[in-house]
ZADO-1210 file (C-alpha; in nm, 4 decimals, padded with zeros to 6 digits):
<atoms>
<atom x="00.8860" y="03.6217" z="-00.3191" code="UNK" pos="1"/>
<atom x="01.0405" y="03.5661" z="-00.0049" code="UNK" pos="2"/>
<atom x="00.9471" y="03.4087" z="00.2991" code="UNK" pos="3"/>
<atom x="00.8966" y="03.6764" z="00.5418" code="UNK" pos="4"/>
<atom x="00.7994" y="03.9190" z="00.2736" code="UNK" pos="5"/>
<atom x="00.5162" y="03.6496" z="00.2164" code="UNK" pos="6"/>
<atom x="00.4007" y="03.6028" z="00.4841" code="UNK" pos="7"/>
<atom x="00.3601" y="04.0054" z="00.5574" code="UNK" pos="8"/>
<atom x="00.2044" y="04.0413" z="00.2244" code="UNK" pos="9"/>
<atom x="-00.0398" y="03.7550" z="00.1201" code="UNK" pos="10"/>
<atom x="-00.3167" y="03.9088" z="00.0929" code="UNK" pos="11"/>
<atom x="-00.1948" y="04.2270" z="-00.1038" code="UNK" pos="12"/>
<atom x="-00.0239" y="03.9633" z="-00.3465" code="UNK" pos="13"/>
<atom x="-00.3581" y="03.8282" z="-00.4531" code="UNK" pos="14"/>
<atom x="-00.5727" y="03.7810" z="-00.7754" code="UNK" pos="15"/>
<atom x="-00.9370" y="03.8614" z="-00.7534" code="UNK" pos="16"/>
<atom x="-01.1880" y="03.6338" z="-00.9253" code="UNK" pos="17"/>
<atom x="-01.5157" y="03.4272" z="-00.8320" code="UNK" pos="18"/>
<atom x="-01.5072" y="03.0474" z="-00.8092" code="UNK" pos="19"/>
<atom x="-01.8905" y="02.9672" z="-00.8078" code="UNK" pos="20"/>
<atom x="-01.9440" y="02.9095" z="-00.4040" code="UNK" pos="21"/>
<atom x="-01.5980" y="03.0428" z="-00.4052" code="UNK" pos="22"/>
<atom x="-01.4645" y="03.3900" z="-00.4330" code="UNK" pos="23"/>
<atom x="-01.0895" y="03.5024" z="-00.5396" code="UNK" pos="24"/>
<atom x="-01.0280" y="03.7658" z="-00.3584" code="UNK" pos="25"/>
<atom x="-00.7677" y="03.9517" z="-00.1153" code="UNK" pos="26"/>
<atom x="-00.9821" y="04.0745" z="00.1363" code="UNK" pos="27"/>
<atom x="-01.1242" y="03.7706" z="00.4073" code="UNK" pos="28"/>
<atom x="-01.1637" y="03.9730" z="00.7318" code="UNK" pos="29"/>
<atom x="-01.4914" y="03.8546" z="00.7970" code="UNK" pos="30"/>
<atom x="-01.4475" y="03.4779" z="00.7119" code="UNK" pos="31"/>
<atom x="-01.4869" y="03.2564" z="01.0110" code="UNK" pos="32"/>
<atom x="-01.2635" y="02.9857" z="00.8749" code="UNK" pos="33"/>
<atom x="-00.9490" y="02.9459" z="00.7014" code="UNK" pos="34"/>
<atom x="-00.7694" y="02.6449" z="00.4996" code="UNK" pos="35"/>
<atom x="-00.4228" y="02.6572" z="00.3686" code="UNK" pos="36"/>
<atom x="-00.3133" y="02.4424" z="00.0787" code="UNK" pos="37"/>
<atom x="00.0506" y="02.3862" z="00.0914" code="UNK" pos="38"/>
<atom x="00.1765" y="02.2187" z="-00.2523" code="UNK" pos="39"/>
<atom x="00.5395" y="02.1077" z="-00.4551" code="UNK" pos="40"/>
<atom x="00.5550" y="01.8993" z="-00.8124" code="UNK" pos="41"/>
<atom x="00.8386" y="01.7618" z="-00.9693" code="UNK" pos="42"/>
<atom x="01.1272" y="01.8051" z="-00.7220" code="UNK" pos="43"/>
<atom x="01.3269" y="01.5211" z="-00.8217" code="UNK" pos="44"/>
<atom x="01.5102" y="01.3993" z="-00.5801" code="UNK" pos="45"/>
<atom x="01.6458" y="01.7676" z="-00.4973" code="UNK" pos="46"/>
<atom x="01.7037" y="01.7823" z="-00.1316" code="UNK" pos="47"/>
<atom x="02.0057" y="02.0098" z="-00.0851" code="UNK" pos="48"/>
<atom x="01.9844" y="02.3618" z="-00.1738" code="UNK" pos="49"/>
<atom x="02.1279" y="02.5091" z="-00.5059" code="UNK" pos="50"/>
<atom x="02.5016" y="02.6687" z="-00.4879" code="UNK" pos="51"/>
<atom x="02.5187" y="02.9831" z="-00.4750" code="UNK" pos="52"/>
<atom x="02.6872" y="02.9926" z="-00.7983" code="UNK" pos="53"/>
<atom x="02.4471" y="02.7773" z="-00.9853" code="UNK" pos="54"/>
<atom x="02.3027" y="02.8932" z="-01.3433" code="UNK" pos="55"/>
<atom x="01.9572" y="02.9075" z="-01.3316" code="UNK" pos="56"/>
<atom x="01.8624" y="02.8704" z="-00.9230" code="UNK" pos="57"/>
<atom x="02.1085" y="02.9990" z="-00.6874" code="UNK" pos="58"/>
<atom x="02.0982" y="02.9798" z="-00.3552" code="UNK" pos="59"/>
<atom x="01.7265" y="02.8620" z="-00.3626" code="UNK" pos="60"/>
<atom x="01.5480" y="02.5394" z="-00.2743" code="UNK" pos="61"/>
<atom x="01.6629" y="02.2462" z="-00.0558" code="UNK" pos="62"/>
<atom x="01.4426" y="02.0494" z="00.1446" code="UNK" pos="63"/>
<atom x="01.5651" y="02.2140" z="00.4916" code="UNK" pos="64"/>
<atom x="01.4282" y="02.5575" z="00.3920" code="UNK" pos="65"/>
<atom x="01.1067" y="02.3940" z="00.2877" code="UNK" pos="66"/>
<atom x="01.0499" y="02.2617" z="00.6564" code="UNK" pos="67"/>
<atom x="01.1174" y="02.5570" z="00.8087" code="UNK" pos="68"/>
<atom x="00.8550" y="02.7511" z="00.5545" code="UNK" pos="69"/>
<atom x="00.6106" y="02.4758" z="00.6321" code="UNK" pos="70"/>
<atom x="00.6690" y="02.4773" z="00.9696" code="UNK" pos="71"/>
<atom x="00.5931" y="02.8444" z="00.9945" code="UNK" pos="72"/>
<atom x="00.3249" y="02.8141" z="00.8303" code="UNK" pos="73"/>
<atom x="00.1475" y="02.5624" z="01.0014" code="UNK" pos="74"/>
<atom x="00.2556" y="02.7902" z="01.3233" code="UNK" pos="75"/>
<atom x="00.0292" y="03.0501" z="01.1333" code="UNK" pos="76"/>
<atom x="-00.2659" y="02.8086" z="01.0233" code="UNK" pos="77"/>
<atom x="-00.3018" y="02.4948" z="01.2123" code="UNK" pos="78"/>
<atom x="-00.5890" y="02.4288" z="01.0005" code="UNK" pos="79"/>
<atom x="-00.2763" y="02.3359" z="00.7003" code="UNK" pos="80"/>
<atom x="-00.2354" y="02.0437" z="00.4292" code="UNK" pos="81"/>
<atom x="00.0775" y="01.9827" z="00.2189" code="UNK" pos="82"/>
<atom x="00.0680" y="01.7819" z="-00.1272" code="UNK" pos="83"/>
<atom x="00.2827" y="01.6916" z="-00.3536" code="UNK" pos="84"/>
<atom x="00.1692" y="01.6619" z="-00.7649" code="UNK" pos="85"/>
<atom x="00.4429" y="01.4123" z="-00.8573" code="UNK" pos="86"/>
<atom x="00.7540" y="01.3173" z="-00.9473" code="UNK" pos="87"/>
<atom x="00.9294" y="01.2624" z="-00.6222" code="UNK" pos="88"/>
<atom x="01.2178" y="01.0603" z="-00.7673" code="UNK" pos="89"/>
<atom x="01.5051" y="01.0584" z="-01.0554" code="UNK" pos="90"/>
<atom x="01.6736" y="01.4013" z="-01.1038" code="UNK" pos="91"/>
<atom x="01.9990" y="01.3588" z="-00.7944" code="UNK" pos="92"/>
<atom x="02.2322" y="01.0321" z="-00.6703" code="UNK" pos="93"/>
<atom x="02.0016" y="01.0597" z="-00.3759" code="UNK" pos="94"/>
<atom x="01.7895" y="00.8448" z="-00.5945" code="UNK" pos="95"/>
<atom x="02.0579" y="00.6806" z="-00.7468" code="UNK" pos="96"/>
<atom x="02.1899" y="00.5524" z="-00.4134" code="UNK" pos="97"/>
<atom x="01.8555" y="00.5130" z="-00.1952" code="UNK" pos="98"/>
<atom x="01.5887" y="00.4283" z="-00.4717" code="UNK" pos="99"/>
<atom x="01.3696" y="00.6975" z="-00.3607" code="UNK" pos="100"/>
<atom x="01.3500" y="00.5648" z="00.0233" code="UNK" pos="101"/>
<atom x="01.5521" y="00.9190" z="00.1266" code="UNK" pos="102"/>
<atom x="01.2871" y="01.1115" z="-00.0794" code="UNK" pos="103"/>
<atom x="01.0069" y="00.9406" z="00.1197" code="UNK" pos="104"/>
<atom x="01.1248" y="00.9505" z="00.4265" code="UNK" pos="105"/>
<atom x="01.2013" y="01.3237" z="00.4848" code="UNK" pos="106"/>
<atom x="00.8180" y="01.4161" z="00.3195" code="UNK" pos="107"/>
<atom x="00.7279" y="01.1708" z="00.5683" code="UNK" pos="108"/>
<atom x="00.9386" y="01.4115" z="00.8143" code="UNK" pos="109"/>
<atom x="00.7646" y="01.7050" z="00.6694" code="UNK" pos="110"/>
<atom x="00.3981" y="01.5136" z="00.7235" code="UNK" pos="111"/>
<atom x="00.3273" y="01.5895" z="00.3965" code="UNK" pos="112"/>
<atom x="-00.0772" y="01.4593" z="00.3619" code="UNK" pos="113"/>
<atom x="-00.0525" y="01.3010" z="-00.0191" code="UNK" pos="114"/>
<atom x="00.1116" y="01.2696" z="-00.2895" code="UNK" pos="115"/>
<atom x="00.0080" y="01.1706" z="-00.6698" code="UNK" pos="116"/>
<atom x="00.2251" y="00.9279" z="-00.8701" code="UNK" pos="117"/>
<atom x="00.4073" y="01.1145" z="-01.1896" code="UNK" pos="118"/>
<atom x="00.6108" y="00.9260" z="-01.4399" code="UNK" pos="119"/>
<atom x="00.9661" y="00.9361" z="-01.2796" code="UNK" pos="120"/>
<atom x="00.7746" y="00.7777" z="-00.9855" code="UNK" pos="121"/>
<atom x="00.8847" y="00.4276" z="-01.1997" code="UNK" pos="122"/>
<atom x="01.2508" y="00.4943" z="-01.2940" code="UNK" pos="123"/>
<atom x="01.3307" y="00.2207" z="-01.0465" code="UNK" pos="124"/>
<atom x="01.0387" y="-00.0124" z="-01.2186" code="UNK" pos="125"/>
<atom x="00.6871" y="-00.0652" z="-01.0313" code="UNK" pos="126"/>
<atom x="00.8926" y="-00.2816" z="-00.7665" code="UNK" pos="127"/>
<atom x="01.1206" y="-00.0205" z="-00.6850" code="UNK" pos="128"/>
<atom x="00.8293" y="00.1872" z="-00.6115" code="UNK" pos="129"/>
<atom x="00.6666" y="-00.0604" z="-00.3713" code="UNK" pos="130"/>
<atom x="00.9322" y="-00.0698" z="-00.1804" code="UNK" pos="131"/>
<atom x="01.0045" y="00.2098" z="-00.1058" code="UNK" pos="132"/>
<atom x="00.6204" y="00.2441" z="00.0458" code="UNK" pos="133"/>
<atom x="00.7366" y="00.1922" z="00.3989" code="UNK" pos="134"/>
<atom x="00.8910" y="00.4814" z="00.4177" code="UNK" pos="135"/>
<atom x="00.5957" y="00.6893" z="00.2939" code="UNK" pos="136"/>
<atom x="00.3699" y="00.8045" z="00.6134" code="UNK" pos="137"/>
<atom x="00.1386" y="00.9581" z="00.3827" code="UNK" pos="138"/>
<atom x="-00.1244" y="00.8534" z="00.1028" code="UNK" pos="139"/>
<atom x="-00.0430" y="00.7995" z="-00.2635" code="UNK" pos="140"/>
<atom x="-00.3463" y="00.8946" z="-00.4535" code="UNK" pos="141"/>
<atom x="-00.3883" y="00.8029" z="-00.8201" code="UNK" pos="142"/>
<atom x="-00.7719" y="00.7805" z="-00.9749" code="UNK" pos="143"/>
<atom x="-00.6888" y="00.6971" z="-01.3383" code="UNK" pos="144"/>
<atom x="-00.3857" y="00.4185" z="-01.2530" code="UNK" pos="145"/>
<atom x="-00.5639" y="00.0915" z="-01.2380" code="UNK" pos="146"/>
<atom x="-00.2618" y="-00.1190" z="-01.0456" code="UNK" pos="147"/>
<atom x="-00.5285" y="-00.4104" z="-01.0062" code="UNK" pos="148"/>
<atom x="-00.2437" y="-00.6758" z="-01.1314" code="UNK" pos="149"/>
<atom x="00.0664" y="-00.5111" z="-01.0332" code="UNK" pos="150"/>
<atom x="00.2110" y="-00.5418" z="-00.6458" code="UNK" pos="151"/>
<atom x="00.1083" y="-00.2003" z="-00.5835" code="UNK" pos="152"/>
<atom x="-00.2518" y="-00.3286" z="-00.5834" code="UNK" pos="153"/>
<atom x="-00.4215" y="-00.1856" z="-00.3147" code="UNK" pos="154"/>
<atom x="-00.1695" y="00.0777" z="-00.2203" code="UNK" pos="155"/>
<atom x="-00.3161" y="00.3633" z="-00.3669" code="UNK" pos="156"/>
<atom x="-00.6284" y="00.5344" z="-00.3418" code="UNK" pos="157"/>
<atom x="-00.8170" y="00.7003" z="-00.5556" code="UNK" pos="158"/>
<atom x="-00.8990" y="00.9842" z="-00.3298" code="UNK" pos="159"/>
<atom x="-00.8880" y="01.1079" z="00.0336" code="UNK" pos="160"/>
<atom x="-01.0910" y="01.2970" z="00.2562" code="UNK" pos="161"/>
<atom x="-00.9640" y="01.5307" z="00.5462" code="UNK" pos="162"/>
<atom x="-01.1788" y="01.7698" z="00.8057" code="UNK" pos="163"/>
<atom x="-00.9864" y="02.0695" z="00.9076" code="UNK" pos="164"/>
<atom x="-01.2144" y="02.3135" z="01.1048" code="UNK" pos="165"/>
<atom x="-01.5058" y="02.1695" z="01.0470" code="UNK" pos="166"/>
<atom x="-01.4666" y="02.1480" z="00.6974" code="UNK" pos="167"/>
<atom x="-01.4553" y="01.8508" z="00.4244" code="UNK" pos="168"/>
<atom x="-01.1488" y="01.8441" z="00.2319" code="UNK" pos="169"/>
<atom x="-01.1541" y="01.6033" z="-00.1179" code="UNK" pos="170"/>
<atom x="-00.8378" y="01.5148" z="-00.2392" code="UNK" pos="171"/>
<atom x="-00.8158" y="01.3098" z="-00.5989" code="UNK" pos="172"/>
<atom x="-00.5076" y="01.1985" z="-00.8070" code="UNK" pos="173"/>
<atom x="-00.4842" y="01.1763" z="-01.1621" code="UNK" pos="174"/>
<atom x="-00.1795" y="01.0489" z="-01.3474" code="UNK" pos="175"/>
<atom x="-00.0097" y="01.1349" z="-01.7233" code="UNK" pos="176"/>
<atom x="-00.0075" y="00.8474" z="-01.9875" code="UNK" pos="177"/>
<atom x="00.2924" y="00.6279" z="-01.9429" code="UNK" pos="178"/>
<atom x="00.2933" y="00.4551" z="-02.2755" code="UNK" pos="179"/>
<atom x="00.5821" y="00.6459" z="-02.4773" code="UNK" pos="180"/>
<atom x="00.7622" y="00.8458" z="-02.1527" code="UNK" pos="181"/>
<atom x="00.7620" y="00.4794" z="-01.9596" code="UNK" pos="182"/>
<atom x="00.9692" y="00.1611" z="-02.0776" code="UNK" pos="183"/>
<atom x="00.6534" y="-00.0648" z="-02.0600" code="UNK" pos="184"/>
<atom x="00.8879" y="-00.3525" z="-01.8255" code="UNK" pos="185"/>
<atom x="00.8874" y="-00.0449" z="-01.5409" code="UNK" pos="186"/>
<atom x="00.5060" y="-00.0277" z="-01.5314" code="UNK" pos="187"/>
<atom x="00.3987" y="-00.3215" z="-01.6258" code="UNK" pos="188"/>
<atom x="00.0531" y="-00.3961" z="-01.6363" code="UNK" pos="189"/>
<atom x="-00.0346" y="-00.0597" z="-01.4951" code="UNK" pos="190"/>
<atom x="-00.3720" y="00.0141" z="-01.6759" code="UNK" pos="191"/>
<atom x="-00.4058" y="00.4246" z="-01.7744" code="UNK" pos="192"/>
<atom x="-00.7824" y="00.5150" z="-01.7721" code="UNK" pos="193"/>
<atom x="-00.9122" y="00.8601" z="-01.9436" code="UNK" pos="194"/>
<atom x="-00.8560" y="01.1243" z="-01.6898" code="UNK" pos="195"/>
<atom x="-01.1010" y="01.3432" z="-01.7652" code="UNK" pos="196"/>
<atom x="-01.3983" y="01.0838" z="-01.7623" code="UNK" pos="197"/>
<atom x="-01.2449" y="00.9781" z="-01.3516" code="UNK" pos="198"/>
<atom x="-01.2197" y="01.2963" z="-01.2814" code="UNK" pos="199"/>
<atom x="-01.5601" y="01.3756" z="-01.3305" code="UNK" pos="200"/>
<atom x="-01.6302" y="01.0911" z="-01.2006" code="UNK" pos="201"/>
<atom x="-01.4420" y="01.1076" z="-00.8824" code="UNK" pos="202"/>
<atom x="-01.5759" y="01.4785" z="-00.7975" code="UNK" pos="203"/>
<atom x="-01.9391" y="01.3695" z="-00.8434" code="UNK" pos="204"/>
<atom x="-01.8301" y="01.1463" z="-00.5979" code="UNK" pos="205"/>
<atom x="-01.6825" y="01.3642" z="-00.3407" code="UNK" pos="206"/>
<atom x="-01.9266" y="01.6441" z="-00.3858" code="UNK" pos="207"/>
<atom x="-02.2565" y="01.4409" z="-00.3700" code="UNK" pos="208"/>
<atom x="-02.1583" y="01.1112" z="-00.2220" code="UNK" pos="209"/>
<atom x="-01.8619" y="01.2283" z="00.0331" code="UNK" pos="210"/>
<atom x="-02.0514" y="01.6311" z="00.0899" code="UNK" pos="211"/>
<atom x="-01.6747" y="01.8161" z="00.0884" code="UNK" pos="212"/>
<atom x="-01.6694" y="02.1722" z="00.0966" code="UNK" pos="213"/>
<atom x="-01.3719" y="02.1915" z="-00.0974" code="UNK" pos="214"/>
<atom x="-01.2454" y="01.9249" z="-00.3645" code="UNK" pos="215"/>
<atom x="-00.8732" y="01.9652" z="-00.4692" code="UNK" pos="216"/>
<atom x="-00.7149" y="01.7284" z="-00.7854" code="UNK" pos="217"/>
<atom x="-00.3167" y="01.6448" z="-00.7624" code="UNK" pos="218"/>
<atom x="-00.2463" y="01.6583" z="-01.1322" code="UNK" pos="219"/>
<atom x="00.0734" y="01.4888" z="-01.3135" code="UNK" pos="220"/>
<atom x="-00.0734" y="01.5896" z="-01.6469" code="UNK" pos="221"/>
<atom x="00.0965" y="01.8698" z="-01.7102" code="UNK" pos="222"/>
<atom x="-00.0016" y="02.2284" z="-01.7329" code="UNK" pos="223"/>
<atom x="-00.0892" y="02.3069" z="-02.1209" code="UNK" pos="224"/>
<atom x="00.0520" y="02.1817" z="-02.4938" code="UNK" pos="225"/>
<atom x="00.0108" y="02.2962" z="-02.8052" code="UNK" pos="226"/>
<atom x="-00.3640" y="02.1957" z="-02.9396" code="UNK" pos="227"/>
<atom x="-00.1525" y="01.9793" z="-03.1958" code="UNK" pos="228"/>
<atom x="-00.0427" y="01.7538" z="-02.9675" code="UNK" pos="229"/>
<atom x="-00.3947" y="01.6507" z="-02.8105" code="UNK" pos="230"/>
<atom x="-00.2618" y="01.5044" z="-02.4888" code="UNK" pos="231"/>
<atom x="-00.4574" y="01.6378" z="-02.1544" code="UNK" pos="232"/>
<atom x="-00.3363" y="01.8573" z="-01.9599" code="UNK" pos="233"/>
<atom x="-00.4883" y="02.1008" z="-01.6567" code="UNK" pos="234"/>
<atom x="-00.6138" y="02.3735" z="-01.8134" code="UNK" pos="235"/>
<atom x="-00.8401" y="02.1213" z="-02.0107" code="UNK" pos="236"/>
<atom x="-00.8664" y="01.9526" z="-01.7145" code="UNK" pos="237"/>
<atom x="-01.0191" y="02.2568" z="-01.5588" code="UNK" pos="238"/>
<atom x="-01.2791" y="02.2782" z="-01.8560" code="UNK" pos="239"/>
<atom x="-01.4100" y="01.9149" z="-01.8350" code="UNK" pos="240"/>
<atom x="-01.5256" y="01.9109" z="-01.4622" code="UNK" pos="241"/>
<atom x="-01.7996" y="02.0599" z="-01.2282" code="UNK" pos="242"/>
<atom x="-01.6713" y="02.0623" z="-00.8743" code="UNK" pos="243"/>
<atom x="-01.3208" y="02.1122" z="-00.8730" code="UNK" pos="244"/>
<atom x="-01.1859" y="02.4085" z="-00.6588" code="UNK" pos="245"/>
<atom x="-00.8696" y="02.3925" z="-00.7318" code="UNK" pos="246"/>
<atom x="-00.5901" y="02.1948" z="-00.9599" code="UNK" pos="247"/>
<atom x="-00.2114" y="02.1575" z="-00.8369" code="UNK" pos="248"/>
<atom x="-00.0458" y="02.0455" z="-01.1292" code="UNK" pos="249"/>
<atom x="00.3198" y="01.8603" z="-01.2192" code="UNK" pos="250"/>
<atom x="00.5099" y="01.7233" z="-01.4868" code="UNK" pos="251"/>
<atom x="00.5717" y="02.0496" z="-01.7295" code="UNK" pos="252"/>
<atom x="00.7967" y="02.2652" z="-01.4562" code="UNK" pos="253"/>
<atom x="00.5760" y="02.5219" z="-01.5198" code="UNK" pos="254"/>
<atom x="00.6410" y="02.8212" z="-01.3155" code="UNK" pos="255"/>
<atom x="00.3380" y="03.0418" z="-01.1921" code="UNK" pos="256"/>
<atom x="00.3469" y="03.3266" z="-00.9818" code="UNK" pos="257"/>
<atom x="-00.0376" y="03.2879" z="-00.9150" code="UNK" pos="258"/>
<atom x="-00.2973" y="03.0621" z="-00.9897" code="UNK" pos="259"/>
<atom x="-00.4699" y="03.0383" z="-01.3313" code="UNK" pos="260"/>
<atom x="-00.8245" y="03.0440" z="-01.3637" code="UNK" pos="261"/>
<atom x="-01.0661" y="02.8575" z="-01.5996" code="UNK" pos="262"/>
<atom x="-01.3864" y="02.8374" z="-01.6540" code="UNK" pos="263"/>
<atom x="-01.4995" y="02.5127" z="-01.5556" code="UNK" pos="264"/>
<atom x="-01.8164" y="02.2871" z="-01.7314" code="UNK" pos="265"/>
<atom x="-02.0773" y="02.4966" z="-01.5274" code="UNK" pos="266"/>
<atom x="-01.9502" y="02.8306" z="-01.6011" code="UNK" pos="267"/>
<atom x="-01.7592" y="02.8570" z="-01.2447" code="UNK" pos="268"/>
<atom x="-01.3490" y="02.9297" z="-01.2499" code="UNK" pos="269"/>
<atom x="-01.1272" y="02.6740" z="-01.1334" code="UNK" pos="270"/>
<atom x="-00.7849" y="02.7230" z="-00.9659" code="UNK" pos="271"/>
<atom x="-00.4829" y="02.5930" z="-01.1730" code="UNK" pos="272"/>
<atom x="-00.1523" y="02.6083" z="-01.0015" code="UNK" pos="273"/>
<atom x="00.2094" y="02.4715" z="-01.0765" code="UNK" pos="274"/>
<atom x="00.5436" y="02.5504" z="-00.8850" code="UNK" pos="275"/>
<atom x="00.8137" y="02.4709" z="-01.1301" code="UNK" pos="276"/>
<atom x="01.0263" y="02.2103" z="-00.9886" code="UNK" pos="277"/>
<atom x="01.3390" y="02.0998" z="-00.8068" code="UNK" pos="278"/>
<atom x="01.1979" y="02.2011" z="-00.4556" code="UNK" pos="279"/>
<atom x="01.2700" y="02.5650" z="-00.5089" code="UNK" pos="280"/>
<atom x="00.9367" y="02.6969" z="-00.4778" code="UNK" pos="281"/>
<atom x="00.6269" y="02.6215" z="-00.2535" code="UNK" pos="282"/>
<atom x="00.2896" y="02.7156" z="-00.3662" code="UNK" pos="283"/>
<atom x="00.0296" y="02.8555" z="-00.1193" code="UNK" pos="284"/>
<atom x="-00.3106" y="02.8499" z="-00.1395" code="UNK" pos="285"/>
<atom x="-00.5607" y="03.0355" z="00.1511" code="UNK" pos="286"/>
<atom x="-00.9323" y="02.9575" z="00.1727" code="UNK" pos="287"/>
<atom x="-01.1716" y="03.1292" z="00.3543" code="UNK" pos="288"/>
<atom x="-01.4592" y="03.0135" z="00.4128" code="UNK" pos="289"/>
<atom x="-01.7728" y="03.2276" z="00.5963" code="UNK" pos="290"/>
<atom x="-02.0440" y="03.1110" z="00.8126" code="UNK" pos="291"/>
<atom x="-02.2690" y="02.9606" z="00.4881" code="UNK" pos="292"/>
<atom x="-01.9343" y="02.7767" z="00.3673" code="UNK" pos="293"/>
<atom x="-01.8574" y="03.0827" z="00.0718" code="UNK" pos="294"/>
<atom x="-01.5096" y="03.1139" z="00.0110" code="UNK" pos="295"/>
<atom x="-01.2654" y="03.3606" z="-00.0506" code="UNK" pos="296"/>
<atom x="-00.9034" y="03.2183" z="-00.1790" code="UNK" pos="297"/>
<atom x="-00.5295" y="03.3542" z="-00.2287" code="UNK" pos="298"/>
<atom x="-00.2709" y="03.2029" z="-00.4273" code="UNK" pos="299"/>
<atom x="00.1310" y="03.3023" z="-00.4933" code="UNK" pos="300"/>
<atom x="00.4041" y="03.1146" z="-00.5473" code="UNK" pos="301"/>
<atom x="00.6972" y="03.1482" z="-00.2867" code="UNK" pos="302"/>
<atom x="01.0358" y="03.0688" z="-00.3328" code="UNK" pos="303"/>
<atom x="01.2444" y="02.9016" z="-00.0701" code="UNK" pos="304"/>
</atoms>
């Protein structure tokens, strides 16, 4: 979907479901507030635009488009956030020339809000990463990476909170195993917890502890494998918690056109969205929320 076509059209682009205190559903006329959730995953380094003559994406992405779509969006909403589900670096000799502080500093342009960390994040070893963290002007969030003896110690957090009209936005990040896709000498003595059990945990926290109206997990999981493989993903994900609105995911490239809904551990559904990758589409989420803080939510995918 296009930009302006998008923009014209949100609401007749939209799934209907119910999310427990939240509703899926096209029609928010009578909401008093509105959220938009801006996301990307796995763009890899990918900040010009495709050729036109490319294969599989021409003429699409590039990180120039993307700021003018976010800009206009924001123009729209000032009451916006913008996340990214991993996988910032490794893909273009951007990162083979800059180490991933180019990458950083133009989301830092963009004022993205957070980030998660996905597995490319340590091409350039858990060093490379920390230094590049000067250039980042927004959080790195990562619930299940326990860094405690590694130099990115205390340069992470496990979540974030934001208020955007009045509202309490929870943000958590949860990170794919690195054992087996990471050379161990990159990450180090990273420590991978379970990612289910924080994630449950984590919620609990920001739904009882921190009172947000909305709780939002930046996934580098991946989106679904075959039951044979047993590795987490989001749609399990999804399953295992209580409190989670809404899932961005990374890592698989999956490509939705809308979110995915699950039934979560209380019998409520659960957004799951992924973008694909390489910058060339931005995923949109609306919330609406009316005067008793129930929601009503659109989601699409829209190409840049």
């Amino acid at each position: 979907m296009k930009r302006r076509k998008f923009l014209k059209n949100t609401a007749a682009s939209s799934a209907l479901v119910s999310l427990g205190g939240l509703s899926l559903n096209s029609c928010a006329t009578s909401s008093s507030k509105h959220i938009t959730i801006l996301h990307t995953n796995d763009v890899h380094s990918h900040i010009d635009t495709f050729p036109k003559d490319h294969s599989f994406y021409p003429n699409l992405g590039g990180l120039a488009r993307r700021a003018a779509l976010v800009d206009s969006i924001r123009k729209e909403n000032p009451n916006t956030l913008l996340f990214d589900a991993g996988d910032i670096f490794q893909g273009t000799p951007y990162f083979n020339f800059y180490g991933g502080e180019l990458e950083f500093k133009l989301m830092s342009m963009l004022k993205y809000d957070a980030a998660t960390i996905g597995n490319h994040d340590f091409d350039n070893g858990i060093d490379g990463l920390y230094a590049q963290l000067p250039h980042a002007k927004f959080e790195l969030l990562s619930a299940n990476y326990d860094f405690g003896n590694t130099v990115m110690d205390g340069h992470t957090k496990p979540y974030q909170t934001y208020i955007r009209d009045g509202l309490k936005i929870g943000v958590y990040g949860l990170g794919i195993q690195l054992s087996g896709l990471v050379t161990h000498r990159l990450y180090q003595e990273t420590v991978y917890l379970n990612p289910f059990e924080i994630a449950q945990d984590t919620e609990r926290i920001l739904k009882d502890e921190e009172k947000c109206d909305l709780i939002i997990c930046l996934s580098h999981l991946g989106y679904q494998y075959d039951t044979s493989e047993s590795k987490p993903d989001d749609l399990t994900l999804a399953s295992k918690t209580s409190y989670t609105d809404l899932i961005i995911g990374g890592h698989t490239h999956t490509f939705l056109e809308k979110p995915t809904l699950v039934k979560n551990r209380i019998d409520k559904d659960t957004l799951v969205n992924q973008v694909g990758c390489y910058g060339i589409n931005v995923g949109r989420i609306d919330f609406y929320f009316d005067s008793s803080k129930n929601s009503q939510a659109n989601g699409v995918s829209i190409s840049v």
